[in-house]
C-alpha positions in Angstrom: -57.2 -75.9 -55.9 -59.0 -73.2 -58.0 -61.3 -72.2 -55.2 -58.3 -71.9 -53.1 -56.6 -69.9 -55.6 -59.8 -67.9 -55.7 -60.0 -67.1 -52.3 -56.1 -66.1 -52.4 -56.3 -64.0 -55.3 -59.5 -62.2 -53.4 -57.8 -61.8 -50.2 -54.7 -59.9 -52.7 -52.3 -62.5 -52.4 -50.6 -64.1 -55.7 -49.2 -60.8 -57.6 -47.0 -61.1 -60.6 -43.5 -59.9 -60.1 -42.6 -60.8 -64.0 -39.1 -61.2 -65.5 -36.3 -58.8 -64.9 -33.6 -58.1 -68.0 -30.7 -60.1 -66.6 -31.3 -63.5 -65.2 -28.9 -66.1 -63.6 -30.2 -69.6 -62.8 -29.3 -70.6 -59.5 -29.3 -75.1 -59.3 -29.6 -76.1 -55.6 -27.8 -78.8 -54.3 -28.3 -81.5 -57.2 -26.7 -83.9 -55.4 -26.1 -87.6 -54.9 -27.8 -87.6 -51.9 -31.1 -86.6 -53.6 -30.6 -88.5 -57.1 -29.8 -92.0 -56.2 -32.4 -94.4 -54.6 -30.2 -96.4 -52.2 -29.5 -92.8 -50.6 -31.3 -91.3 -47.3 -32.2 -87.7 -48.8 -33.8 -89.8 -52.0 -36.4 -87.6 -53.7 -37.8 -90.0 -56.3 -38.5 -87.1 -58.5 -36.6 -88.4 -61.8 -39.0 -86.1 -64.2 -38.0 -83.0 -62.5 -34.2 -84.2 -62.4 -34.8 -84.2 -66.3 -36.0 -81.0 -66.4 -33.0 -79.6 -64.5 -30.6 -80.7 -67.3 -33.2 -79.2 -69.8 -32.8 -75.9 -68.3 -28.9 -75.9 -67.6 -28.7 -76.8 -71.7 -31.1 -73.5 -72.1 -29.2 -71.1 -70.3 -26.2 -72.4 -71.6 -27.1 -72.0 -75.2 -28.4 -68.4 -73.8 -25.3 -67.7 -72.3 -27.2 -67.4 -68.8 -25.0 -67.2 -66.0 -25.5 -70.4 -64.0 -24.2 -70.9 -59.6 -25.0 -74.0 -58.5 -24.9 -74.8 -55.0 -23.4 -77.8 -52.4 -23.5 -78.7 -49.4 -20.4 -79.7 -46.9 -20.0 -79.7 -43.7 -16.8 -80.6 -41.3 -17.2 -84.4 -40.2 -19.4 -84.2 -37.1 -20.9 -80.9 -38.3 -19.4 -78.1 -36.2 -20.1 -76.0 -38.9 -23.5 -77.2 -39.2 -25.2 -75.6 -36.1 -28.6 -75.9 -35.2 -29.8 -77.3 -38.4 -27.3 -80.3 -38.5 -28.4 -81.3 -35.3 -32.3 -81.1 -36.1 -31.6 -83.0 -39.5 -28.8 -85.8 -38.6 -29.2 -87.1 -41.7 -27.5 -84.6 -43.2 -24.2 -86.2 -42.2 -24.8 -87.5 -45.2 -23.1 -83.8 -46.4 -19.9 -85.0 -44.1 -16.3 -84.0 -45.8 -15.5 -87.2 -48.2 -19.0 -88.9 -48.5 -19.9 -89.3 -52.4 -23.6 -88.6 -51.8 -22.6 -84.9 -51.6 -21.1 -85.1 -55.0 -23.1 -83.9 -57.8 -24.4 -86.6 -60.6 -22.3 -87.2 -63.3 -25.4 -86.5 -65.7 -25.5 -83.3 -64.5 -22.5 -81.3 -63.3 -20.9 -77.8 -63.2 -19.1 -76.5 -66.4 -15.0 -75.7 -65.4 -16.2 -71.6 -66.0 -20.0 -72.1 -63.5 -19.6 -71.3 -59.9 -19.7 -73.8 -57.4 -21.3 -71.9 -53.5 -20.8 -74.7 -50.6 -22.7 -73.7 -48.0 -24.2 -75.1 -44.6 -27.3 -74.4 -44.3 -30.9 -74.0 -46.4 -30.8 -71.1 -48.3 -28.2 -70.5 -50.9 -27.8 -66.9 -49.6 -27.3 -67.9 -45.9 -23.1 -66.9 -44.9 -22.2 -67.0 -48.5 -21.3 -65.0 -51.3 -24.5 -65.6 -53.5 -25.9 -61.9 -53.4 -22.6 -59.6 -54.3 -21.7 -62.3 -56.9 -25.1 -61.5 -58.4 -24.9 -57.9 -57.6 -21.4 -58.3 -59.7 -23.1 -59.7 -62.5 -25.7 -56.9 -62.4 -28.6 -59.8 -62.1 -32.0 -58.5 -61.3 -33.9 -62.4 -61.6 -33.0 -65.9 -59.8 -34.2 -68.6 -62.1 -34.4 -71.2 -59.0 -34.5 -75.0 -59.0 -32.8 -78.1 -57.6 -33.4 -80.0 -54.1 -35.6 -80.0 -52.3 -38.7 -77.5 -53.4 -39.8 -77.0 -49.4 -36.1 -76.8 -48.0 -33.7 -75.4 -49.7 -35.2 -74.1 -52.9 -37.8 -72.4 -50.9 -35.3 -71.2 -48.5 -33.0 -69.4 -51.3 -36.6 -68.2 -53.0 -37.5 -66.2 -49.7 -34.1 -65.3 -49.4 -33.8 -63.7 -53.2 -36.9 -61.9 -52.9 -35.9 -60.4 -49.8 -32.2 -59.5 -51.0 -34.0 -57.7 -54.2 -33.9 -60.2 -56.9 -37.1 -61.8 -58.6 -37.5 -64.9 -57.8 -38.8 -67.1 -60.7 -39.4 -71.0 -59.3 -39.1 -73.2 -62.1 -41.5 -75.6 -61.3 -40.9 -78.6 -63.5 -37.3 -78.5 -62.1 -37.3 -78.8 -58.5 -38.4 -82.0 -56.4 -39.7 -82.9 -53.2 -40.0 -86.3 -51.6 -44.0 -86.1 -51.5 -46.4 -85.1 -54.3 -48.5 -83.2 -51.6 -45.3 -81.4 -50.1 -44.3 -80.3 -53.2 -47.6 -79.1 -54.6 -48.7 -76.9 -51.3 -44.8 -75.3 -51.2 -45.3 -74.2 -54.5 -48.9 -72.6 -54.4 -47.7 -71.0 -51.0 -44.2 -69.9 -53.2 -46.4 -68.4 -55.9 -48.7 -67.0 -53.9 -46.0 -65.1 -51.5 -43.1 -64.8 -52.7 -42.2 -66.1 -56.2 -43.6 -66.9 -59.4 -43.5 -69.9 -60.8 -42.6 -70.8 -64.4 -42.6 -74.1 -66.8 -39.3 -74.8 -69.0 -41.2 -73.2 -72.1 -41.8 -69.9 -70.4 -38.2 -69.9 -69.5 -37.4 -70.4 -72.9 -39.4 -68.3 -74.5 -37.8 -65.3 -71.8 -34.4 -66.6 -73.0 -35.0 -65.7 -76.3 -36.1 -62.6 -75.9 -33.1 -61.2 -73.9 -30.9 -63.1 -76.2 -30.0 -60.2 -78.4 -29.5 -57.6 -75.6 
């Protein structure tokens, strides 16, 4: 993996966009779906499900704005388009199944926003960027499920809507090791950079007293 890093970082890929001053973490569908090991969309990816609840507990204590994200669609998926129909097991998302619920371990507060939306990327027909833009955020702290769908969706989509997009890579999840470890070097490489819990802490304390 170095010499492919190498010949990256020769070619001028893998810049550093760094941390802005006001960040919000933005969870992707945590779900059921993803979590438990009787379901479809299971990840198996318990360590980075930890990891998650780690950082919602940091930004908390940071008072870090946190959105998570769900998905829903209309039973049958009308609203689901294209994608519904490539993915069918994303009936799994249907109105009233329990798999689209999110874990009891690890749930929105009553004052977090909740963004349903239909299809990868959080940004994608919802109200994600003028909430942010609201909030004066300049940096998406992403994470959730899954790290080549929908978190790397909603990375491309942040970058390109003006927000740095900081991939924490400890907390999002893929179903294969080999998946998840080529979406993140092409994330960091293109489009994001990616960050362990204890950078993320260490950022949160140093915007803490602004």
């Amino acid at each position: 993996m170095s010499e492919l890093t190498d010949d990256y970082s020769a070619a001028g890929f893998g810049g550093n966009l760094g941390f802005g001053l006001k960040p919000a973490v933005i969870l992707i569908d945590v779900a059921r779906a993803y979590i438990e090991p009787d379901a479809p969309l299971y990840v198996g990816s318990e360590d980075a499900f930890q990891s998650m609840r780690k950082l919602v507990e940091m930004a908390r204590a940071a008072n870090v704005p946190i959105i998570w994200t769900r998905v829903e669609y209309r039973p049958g998926g009308a609203d689901g388009g294209l994608f519904y129909q490539k993915v069918p097991v994303l009936s799994v998302f249907d109105e009233g199944n329990p798999l689209g619920d999110f874990d009891p371990r690890l749930e929105p507060a009553d004052d977090e926003l909740v963004i349903t939306k239909q299809y990868p990327s959080a940004f994608f027909g919802t109200s994600l960027t003028s909430t942010l833009n609201m909030l004066r955020v300049d940096t998406c702290l992403l994470a959730g499920f899954s790290t080549s769908g929908c978190v790397r969706a909603s990375t491309l989509d942040a970058l390109q809507n003006g927000f740095r997009p900081i991939v924490v890579s400890e907390a999002c999840g893929d179903r294969d090791p080999q998946v998840q470890s080529a979406n993140l070097f092409d994330l960091e490489q293109k489009y994001a950079d990616l960050k362990k819990l204890a950078e993320i802490s260490d950022y949160f304390g140093r915007i803490a007293p602004a």
